[in-house]
C-alpha positions in Angstrom: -2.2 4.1 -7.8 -1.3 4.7 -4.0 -3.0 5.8 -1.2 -1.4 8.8 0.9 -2.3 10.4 3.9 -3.1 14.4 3.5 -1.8 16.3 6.7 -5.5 16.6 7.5 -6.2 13.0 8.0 -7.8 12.6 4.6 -7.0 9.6 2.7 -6.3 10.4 -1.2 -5.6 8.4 -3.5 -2.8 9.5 -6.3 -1.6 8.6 -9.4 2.2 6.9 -8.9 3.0 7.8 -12.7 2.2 11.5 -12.3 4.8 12.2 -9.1 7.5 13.8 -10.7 9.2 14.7 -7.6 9.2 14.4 -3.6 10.5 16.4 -1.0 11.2 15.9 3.2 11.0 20.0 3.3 10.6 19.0 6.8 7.3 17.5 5.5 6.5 15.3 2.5 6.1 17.5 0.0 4.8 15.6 -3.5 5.2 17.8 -6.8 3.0 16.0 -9.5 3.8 17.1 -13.1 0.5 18.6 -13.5 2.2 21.0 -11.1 0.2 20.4 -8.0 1.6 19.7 -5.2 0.5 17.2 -2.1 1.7 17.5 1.6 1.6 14.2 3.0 2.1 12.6 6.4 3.8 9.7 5.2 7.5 9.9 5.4 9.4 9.9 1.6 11.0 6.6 2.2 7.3 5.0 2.9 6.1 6.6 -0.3 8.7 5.1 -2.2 7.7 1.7 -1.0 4.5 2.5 -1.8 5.3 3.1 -5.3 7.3 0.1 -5.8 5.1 -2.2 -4.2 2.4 -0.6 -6.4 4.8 -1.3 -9.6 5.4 -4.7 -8.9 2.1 -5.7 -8.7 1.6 -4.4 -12.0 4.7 -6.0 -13.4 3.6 -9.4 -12.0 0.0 -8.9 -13.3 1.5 -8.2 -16.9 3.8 -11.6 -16.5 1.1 -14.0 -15.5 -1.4 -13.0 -18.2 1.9 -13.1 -20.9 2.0 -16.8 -19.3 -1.4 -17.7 -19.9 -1.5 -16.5 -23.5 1.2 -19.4 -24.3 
């Protein structure tokens, strides 16, 4: 999950793994594949790091309880 801003000033917070696609359309346009779509102040590049920093906290969650179990 990663927070975004909405292009009023409100904070959401949006489910990474539904974002089928984003957009600079000149603003950040983010299709989900539910089919909604988000206009956010955050340029696409920033969401993207969001999204990977969000991913690789997951990744290193999974690896450090595989390490535990042996």
């Amino acid at each position: 999950m990663i927070t975004i801003t909405k292009l009023n000033d409100q904070q959401i917070v949006v489910n990474s793994d539904l974002i089928e696609l984003i957009e600079s359309t000149p603003d950040t346009t983010i299709t989900m594949t539910t089919g909604r779509k988000i206009i956010a102040r955050e340029p696409v590049e920033e969401i993207m790091s969001r999204i990977i920093g969000y991913r690789k906290r997951v990744f290193q969650s999974v690896g450090a309880l595989e390490n535990r179990e042996q």
